[in-house]
C-alpha positions in Angstrom: 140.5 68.0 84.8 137.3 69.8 84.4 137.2 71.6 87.8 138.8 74.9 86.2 137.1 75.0 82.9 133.8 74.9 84.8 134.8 77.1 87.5 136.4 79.8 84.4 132.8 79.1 82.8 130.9 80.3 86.4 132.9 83.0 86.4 132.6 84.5 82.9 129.1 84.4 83.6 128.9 85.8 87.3 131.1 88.7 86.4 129.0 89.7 83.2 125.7 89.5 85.3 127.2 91.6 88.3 129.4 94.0 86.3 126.6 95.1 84.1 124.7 97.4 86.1 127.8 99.1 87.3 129.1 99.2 83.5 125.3 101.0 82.9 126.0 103.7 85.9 129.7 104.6 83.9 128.1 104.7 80.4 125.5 107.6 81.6 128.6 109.0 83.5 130.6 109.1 80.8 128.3 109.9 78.3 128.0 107.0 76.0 124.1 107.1 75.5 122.5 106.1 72.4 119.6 108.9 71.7 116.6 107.6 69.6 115.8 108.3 66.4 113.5 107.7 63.4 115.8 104.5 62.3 115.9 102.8 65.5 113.9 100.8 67.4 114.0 102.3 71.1 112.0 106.0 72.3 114.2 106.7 75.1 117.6 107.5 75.7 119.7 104.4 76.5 123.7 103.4 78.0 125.6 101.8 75.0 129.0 100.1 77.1 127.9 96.9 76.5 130.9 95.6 75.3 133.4 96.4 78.6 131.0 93.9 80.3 131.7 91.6 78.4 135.2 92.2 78.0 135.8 92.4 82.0 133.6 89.1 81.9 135.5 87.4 79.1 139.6 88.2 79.7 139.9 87.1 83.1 138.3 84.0 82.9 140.2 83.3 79.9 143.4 83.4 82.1 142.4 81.5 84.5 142.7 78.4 82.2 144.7 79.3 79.1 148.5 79.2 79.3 149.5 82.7 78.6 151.2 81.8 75.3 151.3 83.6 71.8 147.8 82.6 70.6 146.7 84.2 74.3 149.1 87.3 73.9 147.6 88.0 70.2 144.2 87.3 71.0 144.6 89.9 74.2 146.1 92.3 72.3 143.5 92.4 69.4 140.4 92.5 71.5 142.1 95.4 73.6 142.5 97.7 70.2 138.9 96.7 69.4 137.3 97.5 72.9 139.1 100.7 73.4 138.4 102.0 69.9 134.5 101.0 70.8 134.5 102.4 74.1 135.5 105.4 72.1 132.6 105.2 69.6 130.1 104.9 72.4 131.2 107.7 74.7 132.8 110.1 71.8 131.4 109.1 68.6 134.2 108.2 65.5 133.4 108.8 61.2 133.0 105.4 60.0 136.6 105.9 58.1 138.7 106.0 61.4 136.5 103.1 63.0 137.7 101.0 59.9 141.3 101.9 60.1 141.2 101.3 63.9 140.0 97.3 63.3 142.7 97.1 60.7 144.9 97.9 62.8 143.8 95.3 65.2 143.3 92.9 62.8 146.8 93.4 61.8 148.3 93.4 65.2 147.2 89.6 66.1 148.9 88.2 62.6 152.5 88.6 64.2 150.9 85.8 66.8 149.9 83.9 64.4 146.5 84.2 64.3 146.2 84.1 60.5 144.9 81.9 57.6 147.9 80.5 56.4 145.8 77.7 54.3 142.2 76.2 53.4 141.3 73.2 52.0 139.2 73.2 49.0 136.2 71.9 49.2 135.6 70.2 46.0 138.8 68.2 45.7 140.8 68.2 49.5 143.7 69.6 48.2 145.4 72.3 50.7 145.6 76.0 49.3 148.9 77.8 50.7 147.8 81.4 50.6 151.2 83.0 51.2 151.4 86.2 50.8 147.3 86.8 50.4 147.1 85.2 54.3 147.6 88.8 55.5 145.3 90.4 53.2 142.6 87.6 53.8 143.1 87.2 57.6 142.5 91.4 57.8 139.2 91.0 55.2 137.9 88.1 57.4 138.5 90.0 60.6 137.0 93.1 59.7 134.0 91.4 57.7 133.0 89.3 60.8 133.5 92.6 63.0 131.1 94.7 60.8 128.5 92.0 60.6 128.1 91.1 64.4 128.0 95.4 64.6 125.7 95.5 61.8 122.8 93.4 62.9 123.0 95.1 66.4 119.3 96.9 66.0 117.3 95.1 68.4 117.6 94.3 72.2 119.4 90.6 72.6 120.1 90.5 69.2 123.5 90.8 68.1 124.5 89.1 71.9 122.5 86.2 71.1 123.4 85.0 67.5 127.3 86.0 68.8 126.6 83.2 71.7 124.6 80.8 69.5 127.9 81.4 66.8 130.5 81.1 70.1 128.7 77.9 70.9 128.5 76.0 67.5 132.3 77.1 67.1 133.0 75.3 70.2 131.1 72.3 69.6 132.4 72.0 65.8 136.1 72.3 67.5 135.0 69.6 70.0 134.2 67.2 66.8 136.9 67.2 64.5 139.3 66.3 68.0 137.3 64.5 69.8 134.5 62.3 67.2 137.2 63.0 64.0 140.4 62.6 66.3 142.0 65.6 64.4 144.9 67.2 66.3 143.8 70.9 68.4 144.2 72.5 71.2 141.8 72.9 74.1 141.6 76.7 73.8 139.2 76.2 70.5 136.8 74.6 72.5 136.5 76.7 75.5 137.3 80.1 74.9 134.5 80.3 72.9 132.4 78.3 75.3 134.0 81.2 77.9 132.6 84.0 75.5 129.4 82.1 75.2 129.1 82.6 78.9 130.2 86.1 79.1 127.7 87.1 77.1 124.3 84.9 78.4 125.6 86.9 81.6 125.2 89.7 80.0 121.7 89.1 78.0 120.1 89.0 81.4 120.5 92.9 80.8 120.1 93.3 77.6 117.6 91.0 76.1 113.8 93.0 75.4 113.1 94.9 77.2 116.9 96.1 77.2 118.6 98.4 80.3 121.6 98.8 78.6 123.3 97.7 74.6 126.0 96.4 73.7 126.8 99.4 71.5 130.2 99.5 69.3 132.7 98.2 72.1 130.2 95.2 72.7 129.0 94.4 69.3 133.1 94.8 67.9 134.2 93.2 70.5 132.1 89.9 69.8 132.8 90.2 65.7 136.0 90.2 66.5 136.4 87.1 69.0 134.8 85.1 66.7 136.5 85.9 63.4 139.9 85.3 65.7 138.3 81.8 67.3 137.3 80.7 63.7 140.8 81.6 62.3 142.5 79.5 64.6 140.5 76.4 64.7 137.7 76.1 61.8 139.8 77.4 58.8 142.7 75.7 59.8 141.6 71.8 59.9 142.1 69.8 57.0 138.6 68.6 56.4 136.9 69.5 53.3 134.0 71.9 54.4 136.7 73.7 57.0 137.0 76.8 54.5 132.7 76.8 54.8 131.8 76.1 58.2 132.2 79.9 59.2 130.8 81.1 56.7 127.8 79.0 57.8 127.9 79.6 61.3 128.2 83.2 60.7 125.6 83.2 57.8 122.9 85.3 58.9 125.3 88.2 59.5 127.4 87.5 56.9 124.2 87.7 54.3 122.4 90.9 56.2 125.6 92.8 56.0 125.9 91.3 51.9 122.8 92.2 51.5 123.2 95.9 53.2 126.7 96.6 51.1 124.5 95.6 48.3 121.2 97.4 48.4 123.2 101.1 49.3 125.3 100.7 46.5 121.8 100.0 43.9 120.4 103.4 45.8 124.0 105.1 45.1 123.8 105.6 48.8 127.0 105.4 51.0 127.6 102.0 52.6 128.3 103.5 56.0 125.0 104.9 55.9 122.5 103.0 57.9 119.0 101.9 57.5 116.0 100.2 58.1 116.1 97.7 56.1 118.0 94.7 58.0 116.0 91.4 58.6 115.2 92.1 61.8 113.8 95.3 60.7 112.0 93.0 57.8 110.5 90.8 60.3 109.2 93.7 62.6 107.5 95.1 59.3 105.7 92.2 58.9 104.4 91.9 62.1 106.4 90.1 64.5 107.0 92.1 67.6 110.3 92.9 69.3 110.7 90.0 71.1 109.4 87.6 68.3 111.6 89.0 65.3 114.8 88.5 67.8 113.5 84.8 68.6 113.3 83.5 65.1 116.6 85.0 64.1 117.7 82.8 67.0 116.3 80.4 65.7 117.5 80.5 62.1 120.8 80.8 64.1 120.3 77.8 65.7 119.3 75.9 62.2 122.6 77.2 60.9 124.9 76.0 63.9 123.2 72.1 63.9 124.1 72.2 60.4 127.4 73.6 60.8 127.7 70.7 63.2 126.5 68.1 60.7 128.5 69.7 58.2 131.8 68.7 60.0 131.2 65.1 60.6 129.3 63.5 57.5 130.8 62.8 54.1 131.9 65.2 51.6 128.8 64.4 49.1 126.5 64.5 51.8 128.2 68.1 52.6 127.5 69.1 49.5 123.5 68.0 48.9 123.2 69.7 52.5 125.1 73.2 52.0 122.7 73.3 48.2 119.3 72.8 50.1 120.7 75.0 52.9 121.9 77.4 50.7 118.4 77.2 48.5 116.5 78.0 52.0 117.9 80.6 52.9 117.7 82.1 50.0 113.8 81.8 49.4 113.5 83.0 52.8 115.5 85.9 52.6 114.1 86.8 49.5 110.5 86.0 50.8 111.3 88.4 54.1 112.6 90.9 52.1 116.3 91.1 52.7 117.4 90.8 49.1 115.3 93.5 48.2 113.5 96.7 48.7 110.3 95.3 50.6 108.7 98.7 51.0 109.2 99.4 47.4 108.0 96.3 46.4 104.9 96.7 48.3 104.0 100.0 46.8 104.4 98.8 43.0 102.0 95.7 44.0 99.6 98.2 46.1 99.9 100.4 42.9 99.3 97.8 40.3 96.3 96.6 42.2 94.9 100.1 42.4 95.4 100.5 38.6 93.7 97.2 38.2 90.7 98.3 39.8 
C-alpha cells in the first residue's frame, strides 16, 4: 500500500521546510554561528544547525512506516550520537580529535544491530569474501570515511545537502533494482528510508541553497555522512552482485575523491589533515570562474553522472561493468586533474605564469 510511504515522504519534507526557520532562530540563540573568514566563502555571520532540521524532519517520518525493529533501533541510536556530538560542534566548537572519537563511537554503537559489513563480493570473480573479524574494523572506517566526506565538501550553500540527496536517491533507486528488475531478496526500508532522507533534505535546501539563510554546519553535514554510509551498509554492500562492493564507492565518488584528494595534498605540504583549506573542487571551480551558484550546479551534476551510472552499474553484465567503471574512472580523473583537485592549481599557475615571464 503506497498511501503511508507517500504520506511519510510529505511529511519529511513539510517538517524540514517549516522547522527550518525556527531551527535558524535557536542557532543564533544558542550561539552556533559560523563567523566568516579568509577560507570561506560567506562575509556575514551565519546560523550553522542545519542538521537538527533535518534530523526532526527525518526520524519521525521514518517511524511512521518502518517497524521499530533492530535495523530501526541501530540506525536511531547512531544518528542520535552523531547529531548531538554536531549540535555540539556548532554551538560549542570540539578539536578535531574528540569529533573523531565521538563518530567512532557511533559508528561502533550501530554494529551490535547489525548494521555491519559482514561480506562483499569480489568483483572480478563473484566469489563471497567473509570478513570476520575485519567487519568491525571496516564497518567503523566506512562509517567515519563517508561521515568526513559529506562534512568535508560542505563549503558552499546547497552543496553538501544536495550531492547527500542526489546520493540518498541513487541508493534508493539502486535498492529498488536488484529487488524489483533483479528479483534479489531486501527489505523495503532500503528503498525508502533513503527516499525519506532525500525528502528531508530538499525540504531543507529551500533554506539553504545560494543564497543560504542558514547551513547545515557539523550536525547537518554528519548527520547525512552518516545516513548514508549506514543505508549503503545495509543494502548496497550486502547484495551478491558483482559490482555491490563498488556501487558506493561510485555514488559517493565525488566526496570520496575531494576528501582523497584533501588527506593527500596536506600530507605533500607536511600540513595537518584536520587543517582546512581552499582547495576543494568547489573552491577549484569558483577559481576558475564559475560563480556560487554555477560551481554548486555542475557538482550536481557530476553527481547526477555518477548516480545513472551507479544505476547502470547494477543491472548490466559484469564485462559491461567493467569497460564502464574504466572510462568512468578515466573521466573523472582527467577532469579532476584538469580542475585542479589532484593538484596545487595555484601553484601550478604560478610556475606556468613564471615560465612564460622567463620566456619573454
Amino acid at each position: 500500500m503506497l498511501f503511508y510511504p507517500i504520506m511519510s515522504l510529505l511529511a519529511a519534507f513539510a517538517v524540514a521546510l517549516l522547522i527550518t526557520p525556527w531551527v535558524r532562530k535557536k542557532a543564533f540563540d544558542w550561539g552556533a554561528v559560523d563567523h566568516p573568514d579568509q577560507r570561506k566563502v560567506h562575509s556575514k555571520l551565519m546560523p550553522r544547525l542545519g542538521g537538527l532540521a533535518v534530523y526532526l524532519a527525518f526520524v519521525p517520518a521514518m517511524l511512521m512506516v518502518q517497524p521499530f525493529n533492530k535495523f530501526t533501533a541501530g540506525l536511531l541510536v547512531g544518528i542520535t550520537i552523531i547529531i548531538l556530538l554536531g549540535i555540539a560542534d556548532d554551538i560549542k566548537g570540539i578539536s578535531p580529535w574528540v569529533k573523531l572519537s565521538g563518530q567512532i563511537v557511533a559508528a561502533a554503537a550501530v554494529i551490535p544491530f547489525g548494521i555491519k559489513v559482514d561480506f562483499f563480493t569480489n568483483p572480478f570473480n563473484g566469489d563471497i569474501i567473509n570478513l570476520g573479524i575485519w567487519a568491525v574494523p571496516v564497518t567503523i572506517f566506512w562509517l567515519i570515511a563517508v561521515t568526513n566526506a559529506i562534512n568535508l565538501i560542505d563549503g558552499l550553500d546547497g552543496l553538501a545537502a544536495g550531492v547527500s540527496g542526489i546520493a540518498a536517491l541513487t541508493m534508493a533507486a539502486v535498492a529498488w533494482t536488484q529487488f524489483s528488475v533483479l528479483g534479489l531478496a531486501g527489505q523495503s526500508e532500503s528503498i525508502l528510508l533513503p527516499l525519506i532522507l532525500a525528502a528531508s533534505i530538499l525540504g531543507f535546501l529551500k533554506h539553504n541553497y545560494h543564497p543560504a539563510t542558514i547551513f547545515l554546519g557539523d550536525s547537518g553535514s554528519m548527520l547525512l555522512g552518516f545516513s548514508l554510509g549506514a543505508f549503503s551498509v545495509v543494502s548496497l554492500t550486502k547484495s551478491f552482485t558483482a559490482v555491490s562492493v563498488i556501487l558506493p564507492l561510485v555514488i559517493l565518488g565525488i566526496p570520496l575523491l575531494d576528501t582523497i584528494c584533501a588527506i593527500l595534498r596536506r600530507y605533500q605540504k607536511h600540513k595537518p589533515i584536520f587543517q582546512p583549506d581552499r582547495e576543494h573542487l568547489h573552491h577549484q571551480l569558483m577559481a576558475l570562474g564559475f560563480t556560487h551558484a554555477q560551481a554548486v550546479l555542475v557538482i550536481y551534476g557530476i553527481s547526477l553522472v555518477m548516480g545513472v551510472s551507479a544505476v547502470v552499474l547494477n543491472i548490466i553484465s559484469t564485462d559491461q561493468a567493467a569497460v564502464l567503471l574504466l572510462m568512468l574512472s578515466a573521466l573523472v580523473l582527467i577532469g579532476a586533474n584538469k580542475i585542479g583537485v589532484l593538484g596545487n592549481r595555484a601553484a601550478k599557475e604560478t610556475a606556468i605564469n613564471k615560465k612564460a615571464q622567463e620566456r619573454s
